[in-house]
C-alpha positions in Angstrom: 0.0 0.0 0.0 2.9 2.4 0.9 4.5 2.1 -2.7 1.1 2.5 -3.9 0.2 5.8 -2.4 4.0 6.6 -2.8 3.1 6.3 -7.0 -0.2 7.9 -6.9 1.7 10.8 -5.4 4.2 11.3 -8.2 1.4 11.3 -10.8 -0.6 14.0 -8.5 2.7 16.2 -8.8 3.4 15.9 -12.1 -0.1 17.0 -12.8 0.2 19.6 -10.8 3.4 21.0 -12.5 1.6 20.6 -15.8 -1.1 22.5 -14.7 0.9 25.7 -13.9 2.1 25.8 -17.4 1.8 28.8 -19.5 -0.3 29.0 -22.3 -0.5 31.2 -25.0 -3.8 31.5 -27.9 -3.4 33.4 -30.7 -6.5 34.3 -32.9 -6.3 34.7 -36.8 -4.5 37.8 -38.7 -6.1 40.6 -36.7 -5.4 43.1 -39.7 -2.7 43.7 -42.2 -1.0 46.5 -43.7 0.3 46.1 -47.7 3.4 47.7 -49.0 4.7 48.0 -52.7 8.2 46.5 -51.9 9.4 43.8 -49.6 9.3 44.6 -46.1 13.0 44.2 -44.2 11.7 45.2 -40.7 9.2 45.8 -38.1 8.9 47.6 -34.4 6.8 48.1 -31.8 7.4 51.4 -30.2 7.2 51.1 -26.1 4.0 52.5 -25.5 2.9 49.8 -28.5 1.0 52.3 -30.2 2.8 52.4 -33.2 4.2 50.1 -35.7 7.6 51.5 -37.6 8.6 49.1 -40.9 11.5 49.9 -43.3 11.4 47.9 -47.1 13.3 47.8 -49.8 12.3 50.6 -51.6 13.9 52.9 -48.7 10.4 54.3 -47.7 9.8 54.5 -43.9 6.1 54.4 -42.6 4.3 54.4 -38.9 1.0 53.0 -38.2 -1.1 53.1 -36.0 -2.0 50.1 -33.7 -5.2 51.2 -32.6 -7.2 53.2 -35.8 -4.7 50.6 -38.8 -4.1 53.9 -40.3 -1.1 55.5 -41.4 0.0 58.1 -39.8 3.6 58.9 -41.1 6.1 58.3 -44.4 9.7 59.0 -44.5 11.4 59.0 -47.8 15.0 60.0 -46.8 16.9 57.3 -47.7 18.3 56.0 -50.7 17.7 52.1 -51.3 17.1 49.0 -48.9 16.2 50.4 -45.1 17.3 46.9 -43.4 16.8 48.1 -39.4 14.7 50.7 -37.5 14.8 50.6 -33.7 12.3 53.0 -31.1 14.5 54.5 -28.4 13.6 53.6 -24.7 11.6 56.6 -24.2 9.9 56.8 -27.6 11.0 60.0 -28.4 13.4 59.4 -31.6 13.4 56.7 -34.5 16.2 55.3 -36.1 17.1 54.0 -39.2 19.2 51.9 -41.4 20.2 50.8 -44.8 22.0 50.5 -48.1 22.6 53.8 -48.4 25.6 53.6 -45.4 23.7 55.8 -43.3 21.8 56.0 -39.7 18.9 58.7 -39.6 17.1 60.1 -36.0 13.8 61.2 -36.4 11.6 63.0 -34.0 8.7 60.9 -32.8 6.4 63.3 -32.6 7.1 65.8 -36.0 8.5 63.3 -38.0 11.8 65.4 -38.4 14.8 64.4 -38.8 17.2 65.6 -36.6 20.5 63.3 -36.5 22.6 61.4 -39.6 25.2 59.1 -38.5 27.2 58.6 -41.8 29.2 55.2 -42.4 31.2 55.0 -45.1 32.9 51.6 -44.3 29.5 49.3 -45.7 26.1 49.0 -45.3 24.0 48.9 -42.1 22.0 45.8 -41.2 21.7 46.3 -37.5 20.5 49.1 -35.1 20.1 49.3 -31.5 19.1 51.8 -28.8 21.4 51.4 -25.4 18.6 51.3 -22.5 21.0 53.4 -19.9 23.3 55.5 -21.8 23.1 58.1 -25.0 24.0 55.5 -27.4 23.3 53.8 -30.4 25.2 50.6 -31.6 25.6 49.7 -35.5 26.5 46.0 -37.4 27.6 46.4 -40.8 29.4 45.1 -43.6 33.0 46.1 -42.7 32.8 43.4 -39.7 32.4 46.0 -36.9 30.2 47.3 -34.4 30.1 51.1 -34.1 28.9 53.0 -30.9 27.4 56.3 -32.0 26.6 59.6 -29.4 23.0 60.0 -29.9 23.3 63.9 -29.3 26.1 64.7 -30.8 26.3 62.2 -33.9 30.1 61.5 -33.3 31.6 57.8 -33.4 32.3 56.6 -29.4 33.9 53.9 -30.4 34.4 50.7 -32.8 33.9 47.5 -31.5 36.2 44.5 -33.9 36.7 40.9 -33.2 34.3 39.6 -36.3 35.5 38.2 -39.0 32.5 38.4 -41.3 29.7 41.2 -41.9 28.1 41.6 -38.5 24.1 41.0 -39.0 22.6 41.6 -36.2 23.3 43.8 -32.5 21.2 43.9 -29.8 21.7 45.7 -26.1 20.6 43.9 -22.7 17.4 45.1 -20.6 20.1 46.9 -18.1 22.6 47.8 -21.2 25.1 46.1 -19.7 25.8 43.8 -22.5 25.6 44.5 -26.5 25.3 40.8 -28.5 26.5 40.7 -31.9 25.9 37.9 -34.4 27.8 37.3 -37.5 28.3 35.8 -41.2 31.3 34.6 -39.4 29.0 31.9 -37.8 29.6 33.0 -34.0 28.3 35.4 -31.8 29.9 38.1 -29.3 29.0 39.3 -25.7 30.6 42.6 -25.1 31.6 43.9 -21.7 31.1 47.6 -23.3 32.5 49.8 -20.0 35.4 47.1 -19.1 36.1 45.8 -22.8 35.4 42.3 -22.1 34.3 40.3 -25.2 33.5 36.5 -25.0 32.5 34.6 -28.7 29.5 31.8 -28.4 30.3 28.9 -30.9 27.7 26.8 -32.1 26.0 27.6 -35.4 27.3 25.9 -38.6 26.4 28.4 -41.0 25.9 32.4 -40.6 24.4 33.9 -37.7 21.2 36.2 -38.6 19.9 37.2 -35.8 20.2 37.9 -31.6 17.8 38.9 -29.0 18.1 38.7 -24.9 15.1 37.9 -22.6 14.3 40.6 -20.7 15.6 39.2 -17.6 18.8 38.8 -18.5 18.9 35.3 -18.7 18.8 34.0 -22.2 20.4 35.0 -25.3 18.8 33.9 -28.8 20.5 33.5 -32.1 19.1 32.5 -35.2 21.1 31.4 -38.5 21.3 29.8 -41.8 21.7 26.4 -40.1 17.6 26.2 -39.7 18.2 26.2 -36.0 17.7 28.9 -33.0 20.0 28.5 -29.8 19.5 29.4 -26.3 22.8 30.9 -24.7 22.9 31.8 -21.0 24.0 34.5 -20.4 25.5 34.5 -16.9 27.7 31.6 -17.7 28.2 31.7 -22.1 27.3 28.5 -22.1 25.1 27.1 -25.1 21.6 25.7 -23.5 19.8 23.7 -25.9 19.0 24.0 -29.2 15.6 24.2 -30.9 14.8 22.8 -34.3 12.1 23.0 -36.7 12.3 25.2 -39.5 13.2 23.9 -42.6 15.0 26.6 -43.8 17.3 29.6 -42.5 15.9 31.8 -39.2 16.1 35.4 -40.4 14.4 36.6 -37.1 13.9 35.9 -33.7 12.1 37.8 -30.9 11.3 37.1 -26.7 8.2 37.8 -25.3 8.2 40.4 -22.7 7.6 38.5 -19.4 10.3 36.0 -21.0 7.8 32.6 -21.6 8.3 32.1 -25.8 10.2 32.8 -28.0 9.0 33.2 -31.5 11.2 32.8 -34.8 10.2 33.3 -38.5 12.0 31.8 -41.3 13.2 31.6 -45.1 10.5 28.8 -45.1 7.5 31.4 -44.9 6.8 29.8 -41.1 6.5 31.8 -37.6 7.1 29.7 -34.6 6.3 30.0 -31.4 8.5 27.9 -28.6 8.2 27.8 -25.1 11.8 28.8 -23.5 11.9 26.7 -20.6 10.6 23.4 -22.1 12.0 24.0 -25.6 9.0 22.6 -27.2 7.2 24.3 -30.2 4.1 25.6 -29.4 2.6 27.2 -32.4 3.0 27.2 -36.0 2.0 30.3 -37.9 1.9 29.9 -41.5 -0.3 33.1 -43.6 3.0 34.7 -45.8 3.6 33.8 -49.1 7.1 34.6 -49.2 10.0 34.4 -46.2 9.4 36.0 -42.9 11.9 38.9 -42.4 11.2 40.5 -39.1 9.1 40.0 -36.2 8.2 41.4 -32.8 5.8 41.2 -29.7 4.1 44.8 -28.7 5.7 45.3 -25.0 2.5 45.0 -23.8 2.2 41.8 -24.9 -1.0 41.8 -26.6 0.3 42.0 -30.6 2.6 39.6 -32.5 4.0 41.7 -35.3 5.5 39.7 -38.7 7.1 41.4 -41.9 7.7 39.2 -44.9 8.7 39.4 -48.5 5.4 39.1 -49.5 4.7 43.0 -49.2 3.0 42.7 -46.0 3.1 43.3 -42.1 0.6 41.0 -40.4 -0.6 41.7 -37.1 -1.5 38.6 -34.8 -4.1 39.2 -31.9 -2.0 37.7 -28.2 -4.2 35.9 -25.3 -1.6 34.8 -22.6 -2.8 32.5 -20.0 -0.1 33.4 -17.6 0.1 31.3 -13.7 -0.2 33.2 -10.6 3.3 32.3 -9.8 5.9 33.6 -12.4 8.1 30.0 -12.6 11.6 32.8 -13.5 12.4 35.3 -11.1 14.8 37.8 -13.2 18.5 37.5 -12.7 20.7 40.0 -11.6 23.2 41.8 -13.8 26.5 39.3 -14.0 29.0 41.6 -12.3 32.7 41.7 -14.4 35.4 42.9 -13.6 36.5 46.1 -14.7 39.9 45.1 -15.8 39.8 42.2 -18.7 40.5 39.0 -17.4 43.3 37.0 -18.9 41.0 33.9 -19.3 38.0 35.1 -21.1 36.2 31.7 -21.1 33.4 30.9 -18.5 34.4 28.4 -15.8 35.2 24.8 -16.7 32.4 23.2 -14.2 29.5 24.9 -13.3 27.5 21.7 -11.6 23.3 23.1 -12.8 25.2 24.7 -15.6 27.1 22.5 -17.1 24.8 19.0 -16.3 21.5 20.1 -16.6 21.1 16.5 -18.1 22.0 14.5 -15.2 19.1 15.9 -13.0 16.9 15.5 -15.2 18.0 11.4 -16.1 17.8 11.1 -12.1 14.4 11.8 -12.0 13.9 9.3 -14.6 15.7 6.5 -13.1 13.6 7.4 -9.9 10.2 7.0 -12.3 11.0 4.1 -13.4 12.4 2.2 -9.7 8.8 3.5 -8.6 7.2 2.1 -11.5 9.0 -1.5 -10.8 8.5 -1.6 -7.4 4.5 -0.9 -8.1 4.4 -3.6 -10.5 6.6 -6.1 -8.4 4.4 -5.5 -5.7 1.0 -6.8 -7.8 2.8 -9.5 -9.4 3.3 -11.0 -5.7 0.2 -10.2 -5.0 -1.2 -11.9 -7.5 1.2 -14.6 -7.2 -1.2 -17.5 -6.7 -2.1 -17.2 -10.3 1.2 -17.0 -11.5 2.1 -20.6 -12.7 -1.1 -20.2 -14.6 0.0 -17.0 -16.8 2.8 -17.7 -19.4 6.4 -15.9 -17.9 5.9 -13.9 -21.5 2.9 -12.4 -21.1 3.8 -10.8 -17.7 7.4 -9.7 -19.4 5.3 -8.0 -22.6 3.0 -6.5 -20.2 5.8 -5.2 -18.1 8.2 -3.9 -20.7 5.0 -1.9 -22.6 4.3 -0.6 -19.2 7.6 0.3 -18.5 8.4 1.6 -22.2 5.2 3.7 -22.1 5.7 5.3 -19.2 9.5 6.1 -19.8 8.8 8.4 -23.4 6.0 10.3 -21.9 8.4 11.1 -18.5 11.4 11.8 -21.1 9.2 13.8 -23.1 8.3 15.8 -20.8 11.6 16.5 -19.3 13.6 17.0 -22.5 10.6 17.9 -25.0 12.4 15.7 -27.8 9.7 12.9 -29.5 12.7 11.3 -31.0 15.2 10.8 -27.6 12.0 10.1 -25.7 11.1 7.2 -28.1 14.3 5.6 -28.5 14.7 5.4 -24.6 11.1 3.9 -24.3 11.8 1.6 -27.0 15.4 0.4 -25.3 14.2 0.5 -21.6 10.8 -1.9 -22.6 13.1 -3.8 -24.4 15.2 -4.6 -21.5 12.7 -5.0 -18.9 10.4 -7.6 -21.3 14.1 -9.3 -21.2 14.9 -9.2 -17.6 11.4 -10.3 -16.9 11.5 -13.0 -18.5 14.5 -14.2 -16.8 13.1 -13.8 -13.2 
C-alpha cells in the first residue's frame, strides 16, 4: 500500500506541475498592412502604439495600432532600409540601410534631426542602449560602431568579427551589446570594461540575436535552420531548438520572458516555449519568407514582416500562472579590468549538467514504477504458474516503455530521444522479466 500511495503521489505532482504551465492563444490575422516593396523590418514602439517598418524601396512608414491607419512616411533614404529601432523613451526613431547611413527622427514631428554617416558598408543592424546616450551599429565592414546619440560622433568601434556583422542587440540593463555574424559566432561585449566572449555553435551564418528581458537568455538565429538558447550568466550554449526547414532570419522574446518566436526563409512563424523548448505554435499566412518579427511590449500583438509585401498583425491571449516559474537574474558583475582567461568556468554543476538531474528523476520513475508492479505480481502470485512468464514480461516492458517516453518527453521535449529510450528500456525489462 505504501509504494502504492508513494506512485499515486508522483502522478498527483506531475499534474500539478503541468497545470501551472503557461499558455498562449493566438487568434487569426487581426489586420494587415500592404506595401509596394518587400518589407525588411518591423517595431513596436514602447508604449505599442505604433508600428515602424523599413522595405526595400527605402520608404519608412508608422501606423497606428489602434485606428490601422497610417499616420507617417519617411522618404529620406536612398535604397534598402534593413533596421529601424524606437529609443527607450519613444522620443526618436532610427534607421538603417544601403545607403551607409543612420537617420534620427523625431517621434512626434517626424523630423529628422541626426545622420550618422558610415562610409565603411552598409547597415544591417541598429540598437538603442537602454542606460546610456548611445546607439550601436553591425555592418558590412565586420564591426560594431557606438554612435553619441546627441552629438552624432563615433564613441567607439567594437572588432573581433571576421565576417559582416548582422545583427546587434543591447541587454534590458545595457550592460551587455550581443552581436551575431556571417562569421557563424556570436559576441558578448563587456562595453564599460572591454570584455568580449564569442559563443560557438552555429554551422552556418548567424542572422539574428535577441536577450530575454531578464537577462537570462540570449537567442541566435542562423542559416543552419536552427535557433540556440545561450545563457548569459555563464556563455554556455543551453539547448538547441529545431524545426524550421529553412534559415531563421528573425527571432524575438516575449516580454515576461515565456516564448520565444522565430520566422523563417520557409515562410513559417514559430512560437516555442523557452523553458521546455518545445514548439508551441506554428504560424503559417506569408507567401514569401518572414523577415522580421516582434511582440508589442504590452504583450497583446505579434507583429511579422515578410517578403510578401506585407506586415501581419497577430491578436496575443496569454494564459499566464499566478506564480511567475523565472524570477529575473541580476546583472553578472565583471570585472572592470579584462580577465586573462575570457572563457566561462570549466564546471558549473546546474550549468554545465542540466542533463543528469533530469536522467535522475527518470531513473527514480521508473524504480517507482517496478516496485509498483513487483508489488502486484506478488500479490497476484497465486495465479502465477497459470500466466505464461511472457505475457507478464510483454505486459511489463509496454508498461515500462510507455511510461518512460511520456516522463522523457516531458523533461527533455524531444519525441525522438523520448522514443528511443522507451523503445530500449521496454526492451530490456520484457528481457529481464522473462529471466526472473
Amino acid at each position: 500500500m505504501m509504494l502504492i500511495k508513494i506512485w499515486i503521489g508522483l502522478l498527483t505532482s506531475v499534474m500539478c506541475i503541468s497545470a501551472l504551465a503557461v499558455e498562449l492563444q493566438i487568434s487569426k490575422v487581426e489586420t494587415q498592412w500592404q506595401h509596394n516593396d518587400k518589407i525588411n523590418t518591423v517595431v513596436f514602439s514602447p508604449d505599442s502604439q505604433w508600428i515602424a517598418i523599413g522595405s526595400d524601396d527605402g520608404l519608412l512608414q508608422i501606423w497606428n495600432t489602434n485606428t490601422w491607419k497610417l499616420q507617417q512616411s519617411l522618404t529620406e533614404h536612398r535604397g534598402k532600409i534593413f533596421s529601424v529601432a524606437y529609443s527607450p523613451n519613444g522620443q526618436w526613431l532610427t534607421s538603417a540601410g544601403i545607403d551607409n547611413t543612420i537617420k534620427l527622427w523625431n517621434v512626434k514631428t517626424g523630423k529628422l534631426i541626426q545622420k550618422f554617416q558610415e562610409n565603411q558598408g552598409f547597415i544591417y543592424s541598429i540598437a538603442f542602449s537602454p542606460n546610456h546616450p548611445w546607439l550601436a551599429s553591425g555592418s558590412l565592414d565586420k564591426t560594431i560602431k557606438l554612435w553619441e546619440i546627441n552629438s552624432g560622433q563615433l564613441k567607439q568601434t567594437l572588432q573581433g568579427h571576421q565576417d559582416t556583422v548582422r545583427a546587434v542587440a543591447f541587454s534590458s540593463d545595457g550592460d551587455w551589446l550581443a552581436s551575431a555574424s556571417d562569421d557563424k559566432t556570436l559576441k558578448l561585449w563587456k562595453i564599460e570594461s572591454g570584455w568580449v566572449q564569442t559563443l560557438k555553435g552555429h554551422q552556418d551564418r548567424v542572422t539574428s540575436v535577441a536577450f530575454s528581458k531578464d537577462r537570462r537568455w540570449l537567442a541566435s538565429g542562423s542559416f543552419d535552420n536552427t535557433i540556440k538558447l545561450w545563457e548569459v550568466k555563464s556563455g554556455k550554449l543551453s539547448r538547441t531548438l529545431q524545426g524550421h526547414k529553412y534559415a531563421v532570419f528573425a527571432i524575438a522574446f516575449y516580454p515576461d520572458g515565456y516564448w520565444l518566436v522565430s520566422g523563417s526563409l520557409d515562410k513559417t512563424i514559430k512560437i516555442w516555449g523557452i523553458e521546455s523548448g518545445r514548439l508551441l505554435h506554428t504560424l503559417e499566412s506569408h507567401q514569401d519568407y518572414v523577415s522580421s518579427i516582434a511582440f508589442s511590449p504590452d504583450g497583446r500583438w505579434l507583429a511579422s514582416a515578410s517578403a510578401d509585401n506585407t506586415v501581419k498583425l497577430w491578436k496575443l491571449n496569454p494564459i499566464l500562472p499566478t506564480t511567475k516559474p523565472v524570477q529575473p537574474l541580476q546583472s553578472p558583475h565583471i570585472s572592470k579590468t579584462p580577465p586573462q582567461n575570457i572563457n566561462p568556468p570549466t564546471f558549473v554543476f546546474l550549468e554545465t549538467f542540466p542533463w543528469l538531474i533530469k536522467i535522475i528523476i527518470i531513473i527514480a520513475g521508473i524504480i517507482l514504477l517496478l516496485f509498483f508492479i513487483w508489488s502486484i505480481i506478488q500479490q497476484l502470485s497465486p495465479l502465477r504458474p497459470h500466466a505464461p512468464r511472457i505475457m507478464v514480461g510483454i505486459i511489463v516492458g509496454v508498461t515500462v516503455g510507455v511510461t518512460t517516453t511520456s516522463i522523457t518527453y516531458y523533461l527533455f521535449g524531444s519525441p525522438e530521444t523520448a522514443t528511443i529510450v522507451g523503445i530500449f528500456l521496454a526492451i530490456m525489462t520484457h528481457y529481464l522479466m522473462k529471466e526472473v
